[in-house]
BABA-896933 format. One record per residue (C-alpha): residue number from 1; residue in one letter; chain; x, y, z negated. Coordinates in nm, 2 decimals, decimal comma. Layout:
N
k/r/c/east/north/up
NUM/a/A/X/Y/Z
...
***
This chain:
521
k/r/c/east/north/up
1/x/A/0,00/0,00/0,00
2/x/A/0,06/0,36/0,07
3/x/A/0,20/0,42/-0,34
4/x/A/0,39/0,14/-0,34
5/x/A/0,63/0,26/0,01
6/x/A/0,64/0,59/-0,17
7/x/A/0,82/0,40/-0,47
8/x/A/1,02/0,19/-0,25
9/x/A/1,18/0,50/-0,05
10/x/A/1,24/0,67/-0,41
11/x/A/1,54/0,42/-0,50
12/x/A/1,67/0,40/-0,13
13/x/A/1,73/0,83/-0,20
14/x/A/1,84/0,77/-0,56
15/x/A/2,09/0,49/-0,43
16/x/A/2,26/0,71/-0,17
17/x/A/2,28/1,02/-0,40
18/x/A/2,46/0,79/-0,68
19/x/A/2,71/0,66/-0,34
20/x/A/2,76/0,99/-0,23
21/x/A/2,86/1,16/-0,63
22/x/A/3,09/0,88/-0,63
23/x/A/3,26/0,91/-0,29
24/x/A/3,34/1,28/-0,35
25/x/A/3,47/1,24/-0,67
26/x/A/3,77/0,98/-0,52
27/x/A/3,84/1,14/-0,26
28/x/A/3,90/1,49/-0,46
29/x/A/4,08/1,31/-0,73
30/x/A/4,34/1,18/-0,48
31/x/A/4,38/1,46/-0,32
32/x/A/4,49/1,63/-0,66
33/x/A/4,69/1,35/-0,72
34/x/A/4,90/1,44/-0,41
35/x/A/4,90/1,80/-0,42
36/x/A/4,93/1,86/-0,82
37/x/A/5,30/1,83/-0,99
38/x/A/5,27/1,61/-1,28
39/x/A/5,39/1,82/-1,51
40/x/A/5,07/2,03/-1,48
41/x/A/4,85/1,76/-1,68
42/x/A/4,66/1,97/-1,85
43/x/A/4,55/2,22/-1,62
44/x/A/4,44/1,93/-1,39
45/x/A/4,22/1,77/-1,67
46/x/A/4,01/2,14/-1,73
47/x/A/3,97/2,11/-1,35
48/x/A/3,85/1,76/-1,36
49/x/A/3,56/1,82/-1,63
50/x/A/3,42/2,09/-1,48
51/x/A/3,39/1,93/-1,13
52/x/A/3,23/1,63/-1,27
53/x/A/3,03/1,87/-1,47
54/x/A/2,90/2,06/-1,16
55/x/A/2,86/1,72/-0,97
56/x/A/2,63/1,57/-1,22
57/x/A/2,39/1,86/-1,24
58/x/A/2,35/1,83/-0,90
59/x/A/2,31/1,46/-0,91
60/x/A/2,05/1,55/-1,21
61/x/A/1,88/1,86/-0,97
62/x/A/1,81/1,59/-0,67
63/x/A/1,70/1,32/-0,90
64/x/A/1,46/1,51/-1,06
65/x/A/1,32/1,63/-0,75
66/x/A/1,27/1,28/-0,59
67/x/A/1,12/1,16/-0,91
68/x/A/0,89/1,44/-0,89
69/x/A/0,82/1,39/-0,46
70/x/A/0,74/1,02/-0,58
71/x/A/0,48/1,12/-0,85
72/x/A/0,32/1,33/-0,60
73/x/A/0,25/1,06/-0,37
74/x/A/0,19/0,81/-0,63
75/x/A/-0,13/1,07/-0,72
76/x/A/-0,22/1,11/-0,37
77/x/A/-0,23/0,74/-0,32
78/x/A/-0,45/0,68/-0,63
79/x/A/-0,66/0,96/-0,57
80/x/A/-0,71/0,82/-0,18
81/x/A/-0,81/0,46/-0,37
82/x/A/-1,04/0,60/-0,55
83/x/A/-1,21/0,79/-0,32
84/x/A/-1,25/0,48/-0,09
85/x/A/-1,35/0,26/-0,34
86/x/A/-1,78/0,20/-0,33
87/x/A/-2,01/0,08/-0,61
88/x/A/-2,32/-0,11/-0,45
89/x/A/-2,56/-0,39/-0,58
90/x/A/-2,64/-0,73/-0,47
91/x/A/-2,96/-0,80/-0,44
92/x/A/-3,11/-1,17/-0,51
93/x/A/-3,45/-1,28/-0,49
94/x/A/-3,61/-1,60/-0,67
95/x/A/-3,25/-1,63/-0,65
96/x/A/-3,12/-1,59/-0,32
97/x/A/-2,90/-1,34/-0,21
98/x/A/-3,07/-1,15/0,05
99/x/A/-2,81/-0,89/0,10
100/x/A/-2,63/-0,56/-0,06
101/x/A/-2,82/-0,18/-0,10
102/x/A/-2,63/0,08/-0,16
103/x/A/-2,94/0,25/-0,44
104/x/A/-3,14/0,02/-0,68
105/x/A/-3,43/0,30/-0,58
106/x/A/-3,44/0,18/-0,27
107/x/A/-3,54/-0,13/-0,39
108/x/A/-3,79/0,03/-0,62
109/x/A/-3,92/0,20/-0,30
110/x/A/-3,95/-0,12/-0,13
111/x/A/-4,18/-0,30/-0,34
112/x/A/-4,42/-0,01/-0,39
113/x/A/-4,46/0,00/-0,05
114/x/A/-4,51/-0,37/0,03
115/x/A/-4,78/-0,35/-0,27
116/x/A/-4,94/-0,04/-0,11
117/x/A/-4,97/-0,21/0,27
118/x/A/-5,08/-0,59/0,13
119/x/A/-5,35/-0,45/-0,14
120/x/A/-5,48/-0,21/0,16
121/x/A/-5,51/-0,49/0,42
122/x/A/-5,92/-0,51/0,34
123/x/A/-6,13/-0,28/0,15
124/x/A/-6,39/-0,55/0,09
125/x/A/-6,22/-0,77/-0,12
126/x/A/-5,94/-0,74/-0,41
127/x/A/-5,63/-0,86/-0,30
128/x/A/-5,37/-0,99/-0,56
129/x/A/-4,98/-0,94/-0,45
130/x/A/-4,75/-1,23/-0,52
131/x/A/-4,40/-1,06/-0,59
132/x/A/-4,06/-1,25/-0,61
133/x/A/-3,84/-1,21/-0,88
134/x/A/-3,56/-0,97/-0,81
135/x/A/-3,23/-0,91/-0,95
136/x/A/-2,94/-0,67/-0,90
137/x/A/-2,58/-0,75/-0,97
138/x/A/-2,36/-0,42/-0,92
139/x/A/-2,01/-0,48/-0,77
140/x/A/-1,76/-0,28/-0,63
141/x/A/-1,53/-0,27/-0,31
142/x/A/-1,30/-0,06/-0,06
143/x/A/-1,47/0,11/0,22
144/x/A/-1,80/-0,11/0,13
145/x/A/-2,08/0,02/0,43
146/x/A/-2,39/-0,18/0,23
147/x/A/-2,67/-0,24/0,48
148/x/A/-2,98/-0,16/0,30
149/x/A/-3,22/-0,20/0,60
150/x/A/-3,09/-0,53/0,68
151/x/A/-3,09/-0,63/0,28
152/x/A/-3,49/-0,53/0,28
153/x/A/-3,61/-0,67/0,59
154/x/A/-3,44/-1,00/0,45
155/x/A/-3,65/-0,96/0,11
156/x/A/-3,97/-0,86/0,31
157/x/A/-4,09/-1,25/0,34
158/x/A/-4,06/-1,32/-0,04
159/x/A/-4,34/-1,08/-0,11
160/x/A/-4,72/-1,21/-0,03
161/x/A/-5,06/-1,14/-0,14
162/x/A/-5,41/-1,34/-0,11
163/x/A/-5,79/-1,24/-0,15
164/x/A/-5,94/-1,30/-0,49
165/x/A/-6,30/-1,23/-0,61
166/x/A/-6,51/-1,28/-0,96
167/x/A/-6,74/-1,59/-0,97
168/x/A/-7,06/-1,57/-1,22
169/x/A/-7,10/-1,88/-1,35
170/x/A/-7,45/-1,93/-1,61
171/x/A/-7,40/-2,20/-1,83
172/x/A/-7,08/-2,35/-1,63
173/x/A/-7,26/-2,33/-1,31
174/x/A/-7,13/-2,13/-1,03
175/x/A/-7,41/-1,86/-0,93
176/x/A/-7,22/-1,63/-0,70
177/x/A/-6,90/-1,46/-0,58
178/x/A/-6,88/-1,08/-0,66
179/x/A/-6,59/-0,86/-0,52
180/x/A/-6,48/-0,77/-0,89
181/x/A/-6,51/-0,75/-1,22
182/x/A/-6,67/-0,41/-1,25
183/x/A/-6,93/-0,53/-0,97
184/x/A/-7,04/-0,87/-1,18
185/x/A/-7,10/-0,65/-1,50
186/x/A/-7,26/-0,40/-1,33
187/x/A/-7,52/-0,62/-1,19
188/x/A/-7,59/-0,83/-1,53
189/x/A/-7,64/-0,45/-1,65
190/x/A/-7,88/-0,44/-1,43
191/x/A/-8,07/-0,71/-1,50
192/x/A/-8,10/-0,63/-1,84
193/x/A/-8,24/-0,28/-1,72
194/x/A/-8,51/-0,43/-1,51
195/x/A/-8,60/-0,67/-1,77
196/x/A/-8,64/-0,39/-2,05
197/x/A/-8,79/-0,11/-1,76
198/x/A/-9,07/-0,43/-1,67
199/x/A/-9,21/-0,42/-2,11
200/x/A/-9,37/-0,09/-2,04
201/x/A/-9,55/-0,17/-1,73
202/x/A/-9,67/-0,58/-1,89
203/x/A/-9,78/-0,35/-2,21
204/x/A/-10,03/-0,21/-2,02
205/x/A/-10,15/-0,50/-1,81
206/x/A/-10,47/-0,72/-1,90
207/x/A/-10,67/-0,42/-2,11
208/x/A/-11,00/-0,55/-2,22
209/x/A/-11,25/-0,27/-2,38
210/x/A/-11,34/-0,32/-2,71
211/x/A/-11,47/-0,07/-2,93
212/x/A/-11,36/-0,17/-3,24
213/x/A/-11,01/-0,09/-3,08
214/x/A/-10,88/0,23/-3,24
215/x/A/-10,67/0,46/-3,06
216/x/A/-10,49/0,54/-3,40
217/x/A/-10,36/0,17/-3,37
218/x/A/-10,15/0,21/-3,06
219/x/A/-9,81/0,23/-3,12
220/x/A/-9,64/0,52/-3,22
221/x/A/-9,29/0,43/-3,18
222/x/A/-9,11/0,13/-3,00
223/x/A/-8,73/0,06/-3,06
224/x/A/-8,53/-0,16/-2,86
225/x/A/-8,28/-0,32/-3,10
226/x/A/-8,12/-0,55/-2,82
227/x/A/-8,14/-0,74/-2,46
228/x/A/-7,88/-1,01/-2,43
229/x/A/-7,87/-1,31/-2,20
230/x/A/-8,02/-1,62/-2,30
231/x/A/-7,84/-1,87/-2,14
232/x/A/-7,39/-1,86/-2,20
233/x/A/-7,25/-1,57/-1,89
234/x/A/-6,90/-1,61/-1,78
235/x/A/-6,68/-1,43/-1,54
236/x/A/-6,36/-1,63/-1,35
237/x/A/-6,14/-1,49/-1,11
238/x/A/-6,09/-1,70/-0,84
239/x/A/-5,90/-1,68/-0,45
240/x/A/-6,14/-1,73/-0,21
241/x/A/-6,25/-1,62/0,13
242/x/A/-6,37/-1,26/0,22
243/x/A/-6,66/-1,46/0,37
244/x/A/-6,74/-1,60/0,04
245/x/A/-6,85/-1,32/-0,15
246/x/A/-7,23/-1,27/-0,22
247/x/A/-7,45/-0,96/-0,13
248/x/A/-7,55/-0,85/-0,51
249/x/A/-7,88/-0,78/-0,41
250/x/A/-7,91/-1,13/-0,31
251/x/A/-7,72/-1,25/-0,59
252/x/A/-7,95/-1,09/-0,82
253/x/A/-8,31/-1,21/-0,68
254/x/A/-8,13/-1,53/-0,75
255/x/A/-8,08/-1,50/-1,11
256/x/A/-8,44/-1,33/-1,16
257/x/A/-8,64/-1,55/-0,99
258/x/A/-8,45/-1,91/-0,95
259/x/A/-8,59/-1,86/-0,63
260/x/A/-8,90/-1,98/-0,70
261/x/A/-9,21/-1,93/-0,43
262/x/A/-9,53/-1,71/-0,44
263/x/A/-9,83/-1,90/-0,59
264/x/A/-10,22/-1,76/-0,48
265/x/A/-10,54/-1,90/-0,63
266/x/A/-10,85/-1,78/-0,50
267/x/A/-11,10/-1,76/-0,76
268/x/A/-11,42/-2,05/-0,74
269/x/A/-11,72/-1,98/-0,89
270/x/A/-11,78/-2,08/-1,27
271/x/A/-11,34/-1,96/-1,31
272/x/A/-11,26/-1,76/-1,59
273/x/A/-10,89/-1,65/-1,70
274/x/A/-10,85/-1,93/-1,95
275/x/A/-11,03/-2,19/-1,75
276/x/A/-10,76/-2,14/-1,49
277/x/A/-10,50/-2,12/-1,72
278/x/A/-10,63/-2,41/-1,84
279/x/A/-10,63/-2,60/-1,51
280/x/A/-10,29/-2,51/-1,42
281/x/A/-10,14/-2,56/-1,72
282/x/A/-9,96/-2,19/-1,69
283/x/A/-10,02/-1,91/-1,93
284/x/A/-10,27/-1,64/-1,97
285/x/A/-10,02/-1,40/-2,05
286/x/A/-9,87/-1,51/-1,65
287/x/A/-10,21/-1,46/-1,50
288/x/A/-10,25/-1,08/-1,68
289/x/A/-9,94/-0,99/-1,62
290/x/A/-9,95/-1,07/-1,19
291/x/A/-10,27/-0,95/-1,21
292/x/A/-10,30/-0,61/-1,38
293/x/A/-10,66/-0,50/-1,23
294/x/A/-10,80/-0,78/-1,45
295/x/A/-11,04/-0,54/-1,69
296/x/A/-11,26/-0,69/-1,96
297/x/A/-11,17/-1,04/-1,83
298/x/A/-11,39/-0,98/-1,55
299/x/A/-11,28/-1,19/-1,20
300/x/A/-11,51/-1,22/-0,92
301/x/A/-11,53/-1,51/-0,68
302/x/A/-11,29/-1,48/-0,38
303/x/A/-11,07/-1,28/-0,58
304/x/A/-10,70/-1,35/-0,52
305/x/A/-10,49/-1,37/-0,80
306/x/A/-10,10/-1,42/-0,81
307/x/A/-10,01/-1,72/-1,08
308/x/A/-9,63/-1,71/-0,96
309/x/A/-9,48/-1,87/-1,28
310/x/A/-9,11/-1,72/-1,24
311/x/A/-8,81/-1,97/-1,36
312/x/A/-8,52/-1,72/-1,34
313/x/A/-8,21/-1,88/-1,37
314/x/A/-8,03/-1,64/-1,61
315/x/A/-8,32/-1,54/-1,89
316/x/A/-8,31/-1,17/-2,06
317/x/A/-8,39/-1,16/-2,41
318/x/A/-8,49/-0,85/-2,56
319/x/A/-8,58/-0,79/-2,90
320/x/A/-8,81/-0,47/-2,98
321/x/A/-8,93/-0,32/-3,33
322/x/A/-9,29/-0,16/-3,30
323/x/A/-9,40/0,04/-3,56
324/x/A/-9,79/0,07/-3,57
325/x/A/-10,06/0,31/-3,75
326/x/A/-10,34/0,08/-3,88
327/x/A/-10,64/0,16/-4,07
328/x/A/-10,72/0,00/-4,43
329/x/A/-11,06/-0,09/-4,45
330/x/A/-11,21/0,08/-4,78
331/x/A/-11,36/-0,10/-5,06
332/x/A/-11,74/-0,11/-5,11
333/x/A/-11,83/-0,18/-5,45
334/x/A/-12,20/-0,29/-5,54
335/x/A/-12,44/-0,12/-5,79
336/x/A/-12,73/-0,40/-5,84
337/x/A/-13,09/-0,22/-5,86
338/x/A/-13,38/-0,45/-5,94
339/x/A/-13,65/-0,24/-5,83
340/x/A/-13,51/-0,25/-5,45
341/x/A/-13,57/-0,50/-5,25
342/x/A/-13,29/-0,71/-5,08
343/x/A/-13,14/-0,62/-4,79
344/x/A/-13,23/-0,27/-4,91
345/x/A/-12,90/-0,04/-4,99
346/x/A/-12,83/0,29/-5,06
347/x/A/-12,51/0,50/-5,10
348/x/A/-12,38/0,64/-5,41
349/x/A/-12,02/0,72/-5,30
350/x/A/-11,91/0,73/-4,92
351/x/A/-11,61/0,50/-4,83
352/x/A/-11,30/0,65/-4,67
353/x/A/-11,07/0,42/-4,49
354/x/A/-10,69/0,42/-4,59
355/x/A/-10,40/0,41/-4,34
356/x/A/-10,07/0,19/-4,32
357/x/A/-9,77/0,22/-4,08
358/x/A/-9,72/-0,20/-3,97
359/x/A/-9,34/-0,23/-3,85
360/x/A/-9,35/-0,57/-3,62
361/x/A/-9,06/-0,72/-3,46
362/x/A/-9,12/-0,87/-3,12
363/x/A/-8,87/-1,13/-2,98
364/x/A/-8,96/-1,20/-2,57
365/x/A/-8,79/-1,38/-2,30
366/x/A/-8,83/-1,24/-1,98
367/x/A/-9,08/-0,97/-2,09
368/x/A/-9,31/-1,30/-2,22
369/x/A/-9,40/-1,29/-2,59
370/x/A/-9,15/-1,60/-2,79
371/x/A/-9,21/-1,43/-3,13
372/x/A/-9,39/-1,20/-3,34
373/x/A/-9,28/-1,13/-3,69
374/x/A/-9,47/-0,84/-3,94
375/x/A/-9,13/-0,69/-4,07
376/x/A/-9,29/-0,40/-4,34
377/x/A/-9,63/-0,24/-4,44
378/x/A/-9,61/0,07/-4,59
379/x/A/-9,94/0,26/-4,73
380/x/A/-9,98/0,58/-4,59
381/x/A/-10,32/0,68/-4,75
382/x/A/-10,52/0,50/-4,96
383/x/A/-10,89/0,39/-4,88
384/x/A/-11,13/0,56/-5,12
385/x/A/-11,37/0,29/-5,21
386/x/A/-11,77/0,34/-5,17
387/x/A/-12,01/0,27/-5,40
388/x/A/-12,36/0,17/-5,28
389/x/A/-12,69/0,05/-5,48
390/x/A/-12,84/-0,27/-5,36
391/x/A/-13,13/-0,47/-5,49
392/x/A/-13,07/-0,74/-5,75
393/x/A/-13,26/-1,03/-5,53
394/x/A/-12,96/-1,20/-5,46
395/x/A/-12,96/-1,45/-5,13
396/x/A/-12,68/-1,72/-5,20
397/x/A/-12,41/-1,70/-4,95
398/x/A/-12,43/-1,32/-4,93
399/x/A/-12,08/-1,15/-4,90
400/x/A/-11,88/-0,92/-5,16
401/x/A/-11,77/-0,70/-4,87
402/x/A/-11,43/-0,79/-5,00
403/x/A/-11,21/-1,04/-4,80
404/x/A/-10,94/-1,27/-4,89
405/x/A/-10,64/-1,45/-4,72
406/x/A/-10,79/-1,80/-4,54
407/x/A/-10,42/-1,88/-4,59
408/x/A/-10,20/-1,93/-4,90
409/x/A/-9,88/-1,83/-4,83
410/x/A/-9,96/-1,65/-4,56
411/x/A/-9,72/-1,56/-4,26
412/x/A/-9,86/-1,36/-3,97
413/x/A/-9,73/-1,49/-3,63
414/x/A/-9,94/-1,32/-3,43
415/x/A/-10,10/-0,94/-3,44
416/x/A/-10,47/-0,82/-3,32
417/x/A/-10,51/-0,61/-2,98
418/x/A/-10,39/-0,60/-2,69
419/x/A/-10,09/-0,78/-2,69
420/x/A/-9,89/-0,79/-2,32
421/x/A/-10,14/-0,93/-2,11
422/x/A/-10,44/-1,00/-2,32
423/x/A/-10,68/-0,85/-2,60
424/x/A/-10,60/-1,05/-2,90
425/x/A/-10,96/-1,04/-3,11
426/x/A/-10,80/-1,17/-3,44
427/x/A/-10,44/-1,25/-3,59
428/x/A/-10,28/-1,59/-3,63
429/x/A/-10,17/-1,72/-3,94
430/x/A/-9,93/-2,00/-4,04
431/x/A/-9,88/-2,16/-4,41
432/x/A/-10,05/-2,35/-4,64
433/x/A/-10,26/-2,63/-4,38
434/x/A/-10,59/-2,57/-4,63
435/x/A/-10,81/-2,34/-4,46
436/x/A/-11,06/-2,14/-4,68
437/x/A/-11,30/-1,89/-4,68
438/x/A/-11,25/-1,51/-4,68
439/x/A/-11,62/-1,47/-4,88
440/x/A/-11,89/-1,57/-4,96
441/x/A/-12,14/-1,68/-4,67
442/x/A/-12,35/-1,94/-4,44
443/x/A/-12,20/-2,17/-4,19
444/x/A/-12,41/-2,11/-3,84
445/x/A/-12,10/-2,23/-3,63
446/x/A/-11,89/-2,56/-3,71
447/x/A/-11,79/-2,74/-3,37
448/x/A/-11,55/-2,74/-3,10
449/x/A/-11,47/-2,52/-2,83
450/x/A/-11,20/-2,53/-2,50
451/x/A/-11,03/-2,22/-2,63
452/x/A/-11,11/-2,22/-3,03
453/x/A/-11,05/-2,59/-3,02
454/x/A/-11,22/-2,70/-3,36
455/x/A/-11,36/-2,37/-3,51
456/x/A/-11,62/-2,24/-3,80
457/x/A/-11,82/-1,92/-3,80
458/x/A/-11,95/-1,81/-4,15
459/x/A/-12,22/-1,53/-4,15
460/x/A/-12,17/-1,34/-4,44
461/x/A/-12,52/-1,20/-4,48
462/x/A/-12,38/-0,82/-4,45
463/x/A/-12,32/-0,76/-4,12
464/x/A/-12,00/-0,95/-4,11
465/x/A/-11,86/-1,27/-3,97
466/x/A/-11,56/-1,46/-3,99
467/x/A/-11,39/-1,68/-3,73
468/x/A/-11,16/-1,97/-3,81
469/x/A/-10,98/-2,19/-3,50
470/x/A/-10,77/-2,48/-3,36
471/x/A/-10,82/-2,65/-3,71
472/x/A/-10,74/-3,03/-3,71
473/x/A/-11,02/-3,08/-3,97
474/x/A/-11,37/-2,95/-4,05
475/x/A/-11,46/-3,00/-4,38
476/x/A/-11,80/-2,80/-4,40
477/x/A/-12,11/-2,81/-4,12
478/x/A/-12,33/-2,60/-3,99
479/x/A/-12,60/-2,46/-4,25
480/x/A/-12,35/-2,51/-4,54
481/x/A/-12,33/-2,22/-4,82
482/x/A/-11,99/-2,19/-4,93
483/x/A/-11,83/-1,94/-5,16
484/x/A/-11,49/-1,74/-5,11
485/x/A/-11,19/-1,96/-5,15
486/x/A/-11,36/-2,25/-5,05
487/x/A/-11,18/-2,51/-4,85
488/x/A/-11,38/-2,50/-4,55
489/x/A/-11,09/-2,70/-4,32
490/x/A/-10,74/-2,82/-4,18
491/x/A/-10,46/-2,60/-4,00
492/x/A/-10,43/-2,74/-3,64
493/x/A/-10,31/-2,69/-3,31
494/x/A/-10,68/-2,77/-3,09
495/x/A/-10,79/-2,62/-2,82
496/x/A/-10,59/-2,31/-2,64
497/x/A/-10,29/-2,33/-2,91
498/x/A/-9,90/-2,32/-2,85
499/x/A/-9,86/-2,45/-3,23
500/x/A/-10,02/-2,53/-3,61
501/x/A/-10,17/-2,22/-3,68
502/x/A/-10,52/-2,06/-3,74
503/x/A/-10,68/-1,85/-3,57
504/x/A/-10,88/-1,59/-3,77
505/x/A/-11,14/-1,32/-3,68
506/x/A/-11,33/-1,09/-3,86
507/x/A/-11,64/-0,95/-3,65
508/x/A/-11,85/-0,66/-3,76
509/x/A/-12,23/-0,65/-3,59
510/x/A/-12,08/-0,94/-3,37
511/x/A/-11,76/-0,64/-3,24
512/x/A/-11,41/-0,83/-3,33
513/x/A/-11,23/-0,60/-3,62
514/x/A/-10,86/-0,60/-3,69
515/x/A/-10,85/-0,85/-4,02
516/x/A/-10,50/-0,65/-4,14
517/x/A/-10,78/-0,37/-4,22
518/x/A/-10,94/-0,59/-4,44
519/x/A/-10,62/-0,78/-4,56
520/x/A/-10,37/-0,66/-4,77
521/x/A/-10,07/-0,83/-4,91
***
């Protein structure tokens, strides 16, 4: 190398100096020898010294100017090393060398890109970018030229990518391919909001007229404490192929309706709601529900009605808490006269009915009633009890005007009025199986009916009547006289009954009452 030579010619110069010194100082010491008596010694000595003197400083002057010619190039030459010598990095990928790039950036830059064009080959679908692993070794050479082009084009083939979509599976079953995650759980939001938009609209549907009905008993709030899926909802990603996905739309009529076909009836004479229920083995609540200009359970023949019993393959449950005004019916407390006649009355003290705010929480699958549980009653006003005179005659089986629970232990299941689909004309009870009377009163109904299944009617002699149904048992017949808290009958499930549970109706002038205004707990 170039510092090397330099060093080289350094001790050919120092070489021919030292030959030179010594060459001149023979030849001028002989020549004294010859020319210089010997008797002049001394003289010739002083002369000697000081010519060796002057010749060594020279000798000393050139040296150090060689030495200092030779550190000069010995600079230069390290100085043009370093300059030439180039730091670059290796690049290896899964562990192959692919080549050298002068800039680990550029590398950086590389894959960005490559990400960039694969994820933007299809907007439809999510791609996923498979990416090898890289690694950088720095190293360092003279007058290195990396070729970073070259180093990436070699690296380009490592790098791939492949479609991938979400796949809604309902209890392990595969519904449907959705582009991505954000699109499955914005369609199961979805169909939660339909299912919770469609309980206003089935509140409404199946209205029967009654008069007894207050408007103070309509709801005055309605809370919806939660709508989940009924059936287990999982989301997988999965590769598959753009023409795989599924149009949500399409996806989601799925999953409402299990794809389940229209159903018409048309309407034969002799039909009524429950006798077609009845025959189809479906529902009322289905046939109010399709069918909301059903009024006053009024059909006519040829009328077509839609029975479509929908199976949807994912289920919304939704859980609402109802909160209710309902009236308290007052007290009426008897002042026997033996000069009036019976039957003959006359008020002392007017009755005022009380009020009470009836929380209810209702469980429902699919906007269909599952459950019905009375959470709270809270008085708002008390009823202010009338007092009225009445001749002392008594007839046996005559009333109190005060009624009890039929039920010990009672647990409401079921609440009066119109309850999604259909007017509910009493409240249904479960508990103890022994079924007894709310008062005193005459038996003029014991016998069995398609929708009451078996059932007792006891005329209270007042103006009041009481309805029990779907017992198992009847343990009193028709004419009987029985007193309040008599055991009239057994709990059952006959007739139009879902479960063990009685069906009770109060009924004023033969117009059905709400019994929670009679009953209190």
């Amino acid at each position: 190398m170039t510092v090397f030579k330099g060093k080289d010619r350094f001790k050919n110069l120092l070489d021919k100096l030292r030959t030179k010194g010594s060459g001149s100082r023979s030849s001028s010491l002989t020549e004294d020898s010859r020319t210089k008596p010997m008797d002049h010694d001394a003289k010739q000595t002083h002369v000697t010294i000081k010519e060796r003197i002057r010749l060594h400083k020279w000798l000393v002057v050139k040296s150090a100017a060689a030495f200092g010619f030779m550190i000069a190039v010995v600079w230069s030459g390290h100085q043009y090393v370093q300059a030439s010598v180039v730091d670059y990095y290796e690049v290896y990928a899964n562990g192959d060398s692919v080549g050298a790039v002068s800039d680990p950036a550029k590398v950086e830059q590389f894959k960005q890109a490559k990400r960039d064009q694969l994820t933007k080959m299809t907007s439809d679908v999510r791609v996923v970018v498979n990416e090898p692993r890289i690694e950088l070794k720095r190293e360092k050479a003279f007058n290195k030229q990396p070729d970073d082009q070259a180093a990436l084009d070699r690296l380009n083939p490592y790098f791939t990518a492949y479609p991938v979509g979400v796949q809604l599976l309902v209890d392990g079953k595969p519904m449907g391919v959705l582009k991505d995650e954000a699109a499955a759980k914005q369609l199961l939001e979805q169909l939660k909001a339909n299912a919770v938009s469609a309980l206003s609209q089935k509140k409404e549907s199946g209205k029967v007229g009654i008069l007894s009905a207050d408007a103070k008993q309509a709801p005055v709030q309605t809370e919806l404490l939660k709508a989940d899926f009924v059936q287990q909802v999982d989301l997988k990603e999965i590769k598959i192929d753009p023409d795989e996905l599924t149009p949500p739309d399409e996806l989601r009529k799925k999953l409402e309706t299990g794809d389940v076909q229209p159903t018409k009836y048309t309407v034969e004479e002799g039909d009524c709601v429950s006798c077609i229920a009845k025959k189809l083995n479906i529902p009322k609540q289905v046939i109010y529900q399709n069918n909301p200009t059903i009024s006053n359970d009024m059909i006519k023949v040829g009328q077509q009605l839609d029975l479509t019993v929908l199976q949807p393959t994912l289920a919304v449950r939704t859980v609402e808490k109802v909160v209710e005004n309902q009236e308290i019916q007052y007290e009426t407390e008897y002042v026997q006269d033996d000069s009036m006649k019976l039957g003959i009355t006359e008020t002392i003290a007017a009755g005022r009915n009380g009020m009470k705010k009836v929380t209810v929480q209702l469980t429902k699958v699919n906007g269909m009633l599952e459950e019905e549980e009375v959470l709270s009653e809270d008085i708002v006003q008390n009823p202010v009890k009338a007092v009225v005179k009445r001749g002392t005659k008594v007839i046996k089986g005559e009333g109190t005007g005060k009624f009890a629970w039929p039920v010990v232990s009672a647990s409401i299941t079921s609440t009066f009025g119109t309850r999604w689909g259909a007017f509910h004309k009493g409240i249904d009870i479960t508990g103890n199986k022994n079924i007894l009377a709310a008062d005193n009163g005459k038996v003029v109904a014991a016998g069995t009916k398609s929708d009451y299944g078996n059932y007792i009617i006891i005329d209270h002699l007042n103006g009041y009547r009481t309805l029990y149904g779907h017992m198992s048992k009847l343990l009193v017949t028709k004419g009987a006289i029985v007193e309040k808290g008599e055991k009239i009958g057994i709990m059952g499930s006959t007739g139009d009954s879902t479960g063990v549970h009685l069906h009770f109706e109060i009924q004023k002038n033969e117009s059905p009452q709400n019994p929670l205004k009679f009953l209190n707990r």
